[in-house]
C-alpha positions as a Python dict, from the first residue, in 0.01 Angstrom:
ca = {
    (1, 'X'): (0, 0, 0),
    (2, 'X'): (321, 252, 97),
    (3, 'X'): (651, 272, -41),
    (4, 'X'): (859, 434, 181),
    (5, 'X'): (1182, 631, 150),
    (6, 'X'): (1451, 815, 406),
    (7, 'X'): (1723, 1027, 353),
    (8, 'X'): (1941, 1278, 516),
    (9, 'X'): (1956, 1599, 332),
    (10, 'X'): (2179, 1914, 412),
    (11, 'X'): (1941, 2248, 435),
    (12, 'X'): (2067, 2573, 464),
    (13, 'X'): (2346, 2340, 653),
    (14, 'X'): (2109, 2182, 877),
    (15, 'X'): (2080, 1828, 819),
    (16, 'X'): (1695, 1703, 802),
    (17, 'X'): (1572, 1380, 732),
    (18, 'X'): (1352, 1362, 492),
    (19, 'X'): (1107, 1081, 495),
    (20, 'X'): (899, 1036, 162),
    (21, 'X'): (543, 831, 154),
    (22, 'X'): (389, 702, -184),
    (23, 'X'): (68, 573, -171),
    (24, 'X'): (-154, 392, -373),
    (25, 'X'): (-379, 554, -554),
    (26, 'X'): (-625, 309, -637),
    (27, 'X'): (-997, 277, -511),
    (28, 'X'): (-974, -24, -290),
    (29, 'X'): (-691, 135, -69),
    (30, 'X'): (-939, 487, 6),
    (31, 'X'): (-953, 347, 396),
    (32, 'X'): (-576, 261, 434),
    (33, 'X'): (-448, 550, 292),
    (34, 'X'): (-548, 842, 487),
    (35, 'X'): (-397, 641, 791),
    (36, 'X'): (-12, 786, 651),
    (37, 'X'): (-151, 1116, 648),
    (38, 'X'): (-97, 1203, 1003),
    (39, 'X'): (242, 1384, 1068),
    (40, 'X'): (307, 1531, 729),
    (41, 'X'): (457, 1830, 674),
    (42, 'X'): (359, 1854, 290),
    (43, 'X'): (182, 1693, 59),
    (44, 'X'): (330, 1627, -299),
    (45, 'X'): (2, 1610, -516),
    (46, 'X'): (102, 1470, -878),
    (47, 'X'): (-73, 1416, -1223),
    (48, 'X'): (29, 1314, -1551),
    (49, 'X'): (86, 1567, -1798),
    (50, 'X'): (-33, 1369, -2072),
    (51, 'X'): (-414, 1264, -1927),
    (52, 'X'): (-693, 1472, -1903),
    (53, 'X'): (-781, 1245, -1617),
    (54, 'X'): (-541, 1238, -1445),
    (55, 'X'): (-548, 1626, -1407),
    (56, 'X'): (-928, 1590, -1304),
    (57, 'X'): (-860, 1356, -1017),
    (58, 'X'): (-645, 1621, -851),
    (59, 'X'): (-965, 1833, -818),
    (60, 'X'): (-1210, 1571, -773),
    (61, 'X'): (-1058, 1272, -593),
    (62, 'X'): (-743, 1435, -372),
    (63, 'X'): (-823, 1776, -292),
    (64, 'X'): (-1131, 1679, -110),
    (65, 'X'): (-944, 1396, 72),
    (66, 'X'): (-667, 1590, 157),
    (67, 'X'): (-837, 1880, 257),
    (68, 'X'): (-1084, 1624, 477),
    (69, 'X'): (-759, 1420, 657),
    (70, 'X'): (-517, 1716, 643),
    (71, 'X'): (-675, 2057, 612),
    (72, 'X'): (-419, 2247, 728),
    (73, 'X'): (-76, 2058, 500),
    (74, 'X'): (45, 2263, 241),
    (75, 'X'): (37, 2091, -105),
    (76, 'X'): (325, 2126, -376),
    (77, 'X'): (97, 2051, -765),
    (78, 'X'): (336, 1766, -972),
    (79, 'X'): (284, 1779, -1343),
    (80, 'X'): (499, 1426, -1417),
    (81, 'X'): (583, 1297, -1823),
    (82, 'X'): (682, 1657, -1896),
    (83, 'X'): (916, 1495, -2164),
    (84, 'X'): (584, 1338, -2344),
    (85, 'X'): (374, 1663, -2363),
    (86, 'X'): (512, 1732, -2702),
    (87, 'X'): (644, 1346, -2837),
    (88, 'X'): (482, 1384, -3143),
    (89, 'X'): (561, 1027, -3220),
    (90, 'X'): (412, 920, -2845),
    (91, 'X'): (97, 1164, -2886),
    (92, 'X'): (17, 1006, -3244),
    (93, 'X'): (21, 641, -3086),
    (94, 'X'): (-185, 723, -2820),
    (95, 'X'): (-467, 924, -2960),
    (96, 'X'): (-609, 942, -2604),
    (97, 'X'): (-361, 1120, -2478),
    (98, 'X'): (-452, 1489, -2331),
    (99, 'X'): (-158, 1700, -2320),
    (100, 'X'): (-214, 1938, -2013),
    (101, 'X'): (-50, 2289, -2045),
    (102, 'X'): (162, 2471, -1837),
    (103, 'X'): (-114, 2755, -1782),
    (104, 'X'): (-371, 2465, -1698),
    (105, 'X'): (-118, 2355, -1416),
    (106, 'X'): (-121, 2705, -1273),
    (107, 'X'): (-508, 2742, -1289),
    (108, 'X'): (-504, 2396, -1099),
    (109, 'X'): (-263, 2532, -870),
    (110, 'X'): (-457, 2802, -736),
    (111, 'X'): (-817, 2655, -757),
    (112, 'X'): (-672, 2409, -507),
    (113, 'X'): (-501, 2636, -289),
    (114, 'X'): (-123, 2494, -352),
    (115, 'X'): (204, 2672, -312),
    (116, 'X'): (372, 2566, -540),
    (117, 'X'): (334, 2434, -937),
    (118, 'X'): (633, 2204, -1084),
    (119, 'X'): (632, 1997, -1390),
    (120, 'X'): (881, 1761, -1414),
    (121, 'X'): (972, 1416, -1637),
    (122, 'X'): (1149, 1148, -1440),
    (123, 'X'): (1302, 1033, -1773),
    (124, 'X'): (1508, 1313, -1840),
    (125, 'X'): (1549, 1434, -1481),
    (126, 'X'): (1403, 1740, -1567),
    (127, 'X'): (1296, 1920, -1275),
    (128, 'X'): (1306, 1633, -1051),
    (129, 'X'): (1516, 1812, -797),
    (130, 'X'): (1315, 2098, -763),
    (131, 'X'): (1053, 1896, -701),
    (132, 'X'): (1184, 1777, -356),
    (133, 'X'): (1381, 2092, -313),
    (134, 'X'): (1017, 2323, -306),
    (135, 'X'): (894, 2013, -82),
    (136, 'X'): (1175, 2018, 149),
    (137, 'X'): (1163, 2439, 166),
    (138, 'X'): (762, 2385, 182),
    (139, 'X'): (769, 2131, 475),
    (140, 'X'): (1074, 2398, 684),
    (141, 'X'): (885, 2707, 671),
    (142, 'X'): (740, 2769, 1000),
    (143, 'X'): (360, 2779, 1026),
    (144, 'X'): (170, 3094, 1008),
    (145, 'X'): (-8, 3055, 1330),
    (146, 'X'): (268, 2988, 1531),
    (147, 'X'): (561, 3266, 1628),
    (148, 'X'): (799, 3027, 1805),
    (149, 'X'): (1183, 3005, 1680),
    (150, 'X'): (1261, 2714, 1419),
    (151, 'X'): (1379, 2406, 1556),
    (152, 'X'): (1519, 2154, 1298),
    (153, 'X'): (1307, 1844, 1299),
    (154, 'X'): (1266, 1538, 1037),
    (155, 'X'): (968, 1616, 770),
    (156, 'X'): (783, 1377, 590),
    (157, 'X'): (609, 1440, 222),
    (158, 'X'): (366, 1233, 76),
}
């Protein structure tokens, strides 16, 4: 159901440890899932680039179960298969394919209230960094609410 990940990382030469949670998507895990939600310091919300549905689900399917389980978690958007959006030669095989737009990431980005929009390919690499690096920076910034000094302390990212 999880695939978990840990690593040290140097931050502004603070060493945090980063602890990374990916769950599974699918329908017949909706009453496990939420169960990793508790304790994270930012969500990392991802679609595909290439599927119209996939950029729906964020809207209809996560936001609502995020914002049920976690209200208060900030959430970086993911646009993934960056490198596919304009493979003419992959688009022409797969005539279902919905290439999603840069503009139609932002849009989703603030209908949904994230900080942060990234599109990235894991193929190329593309990105991929500043993916974690926003999360990392996103999950260190002290909350709003709260007017206490910074402590470093482990943060976890789903």
């Amino acid at each position: 159901v999880f695939d978990n990940f840990s690593a040290n990382v140097v931050v502004d030469g603070s060493t945090v440890n980063v602890g990374l949670w990916d769950t599974a998507g699918q329908e017949d895990y909706n009453r496990l899932r939420p169960l990793s939600y508790r304790g994270a310091d930012v969500f990392l919300l991802a679609f595909s680039l290439i599927s119209k549905a996939s950029y729906e689900n964020i809207h209809k399917k996560w936001i609502p179960e995020l914002r049920h389980y976690a209200p208060n978690v900030p959430i970086v958007l993911v646009g993934t298969k960056l490198d596919l959006r304009e493979d003419k030669q992959y688009l022409s095989e797969h005539p279902g394919a919905t290439p999603i737009t840069t503009a139609q990431g932002e849009e989703l980005k603030k209908m949904i209230g994230a900080v942060s929009y990234i599109e990235c390919s894991s193929k190329t690499q593309q990105n991929v960094k500043a993916v974690f690096d926003t999360a990392i920076k996103v999950a260190l910034r002290p909350p709003k609410l709260k007017r206490k000094p910074h402590k470093p302390r482990p943060c976890t990212f789903l």
